[in-house]
N, C-alpha and C positions, 0 to 999 in steps of 0.2 A: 549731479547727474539728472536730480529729477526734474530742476529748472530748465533743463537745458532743453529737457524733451518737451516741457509745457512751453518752452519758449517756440519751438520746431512746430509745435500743435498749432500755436497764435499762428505762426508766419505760414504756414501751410493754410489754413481760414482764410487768411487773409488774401493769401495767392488765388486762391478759389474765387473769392469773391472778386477781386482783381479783373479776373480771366474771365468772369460773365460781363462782367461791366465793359471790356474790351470788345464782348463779342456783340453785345447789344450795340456799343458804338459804330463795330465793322458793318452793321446790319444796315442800323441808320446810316452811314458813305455808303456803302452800297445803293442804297434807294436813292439816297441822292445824285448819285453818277457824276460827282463833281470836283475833281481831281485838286482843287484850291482849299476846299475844304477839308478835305481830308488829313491835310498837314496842321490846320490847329488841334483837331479831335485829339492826334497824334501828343501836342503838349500838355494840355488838359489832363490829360491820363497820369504824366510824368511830372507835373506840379504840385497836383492833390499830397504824395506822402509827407508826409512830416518827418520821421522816425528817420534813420541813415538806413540800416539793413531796407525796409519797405521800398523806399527811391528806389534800391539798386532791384531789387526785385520785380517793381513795376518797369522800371527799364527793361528790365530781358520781359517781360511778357507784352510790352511797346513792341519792340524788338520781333517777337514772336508772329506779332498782329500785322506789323506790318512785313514782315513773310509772307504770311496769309493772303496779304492784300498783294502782294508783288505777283503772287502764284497763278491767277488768273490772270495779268496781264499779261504774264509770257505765253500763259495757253493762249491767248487771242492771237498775239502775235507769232506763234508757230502755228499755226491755224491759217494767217496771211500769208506765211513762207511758205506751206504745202500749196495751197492754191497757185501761190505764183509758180513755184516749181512745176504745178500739174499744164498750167497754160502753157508753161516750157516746152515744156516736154511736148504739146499738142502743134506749138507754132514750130517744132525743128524735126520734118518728117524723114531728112536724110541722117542715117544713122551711122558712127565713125564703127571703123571697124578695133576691135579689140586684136588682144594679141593672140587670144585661141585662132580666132578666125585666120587671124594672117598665117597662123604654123599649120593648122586644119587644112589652107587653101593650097598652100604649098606642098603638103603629103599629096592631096587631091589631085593635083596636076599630072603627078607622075603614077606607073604602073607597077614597076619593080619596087617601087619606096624609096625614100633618102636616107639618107646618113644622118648622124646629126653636124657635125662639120660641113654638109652644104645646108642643113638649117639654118645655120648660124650666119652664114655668107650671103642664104637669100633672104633672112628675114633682119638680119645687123642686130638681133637679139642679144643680151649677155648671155653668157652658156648658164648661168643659174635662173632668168628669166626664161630660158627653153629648156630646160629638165622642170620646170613649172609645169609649163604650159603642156609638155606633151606628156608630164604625168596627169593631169587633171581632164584633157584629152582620152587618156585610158582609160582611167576610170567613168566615162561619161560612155565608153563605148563605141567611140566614134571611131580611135585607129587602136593598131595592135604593133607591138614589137616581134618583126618576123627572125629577126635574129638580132644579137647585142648592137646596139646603135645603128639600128634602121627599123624604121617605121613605115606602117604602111596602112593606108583606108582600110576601114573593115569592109 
């Protein structure tokens, strides 16, 4: 038992020591910004052990590092996709209309209020997409139910 835990002491050291040396390496690709490189630093790391248990350990902390390194690429690149999205959104100033709006416009029309059976005829809605809409409608304030299944603007 006691070897076991001095043995757990060494590779925990060693993992430590492992983990700076991987992050001194991420530092240096980093400053270098040079996406060719980066993939030997990567072997280098996973060469060095000797020992069997070590290899596999420096693997998962390769492994690790190069998550690290992935993590900020994706944030650049969803950083690219919000901007394109925001340009979207600025070049397309016709707006489609939703399905509130279409049951909204259609309560609107009329005085007395609709049914929902002519909702469903004038908007070709499923009768579960319109018990949506014209609860989500209620709750926004916009129409009210004047008696069971009819609706009507507030």
């Amino acid at each position: 038992m006691k070897k076991i835990k001095a043995q757990l002491k060494t590779l925990s050291k060693s993992l430590a020591t492992i983990s700076k040396q991987v992050e001194k390496i991420t530092d240096q690709v980093d400053k270098l910004k040079a996406p060719q490189k980066a993939t030997p630093a990567k072997k280098t790391v996973a060469k060095k052990a000797a020992p069997a248990k070590k290899t596999i350990a420096k693997k998962k902390v390769a492994k690790k590092a190069a998550a690290k390194k992935a993590a900020p690429a994706k944030k650049t690149i969803a950083k690219k996709k919000v901007a394109k999205k925001a340009a979207a959104k600025k070049a397309a100033p016709a707006k489609q209309e939703t399905m509130l709006d279409t049951v909204f416009d259609t309560i609107k029309r009329t005085k007395k209020g609709v049914t929902v059976s002519q909702l469903r005829e004038k908007t070709k809605l499923d009768s579960r997409q319109l018990s949506n809409a014209l609860y989500k409608l209620t709750k926004k304030g916009v129409i009210q139910t004047k008696s069971r299944g009819l609706y009507v603007k507030k």
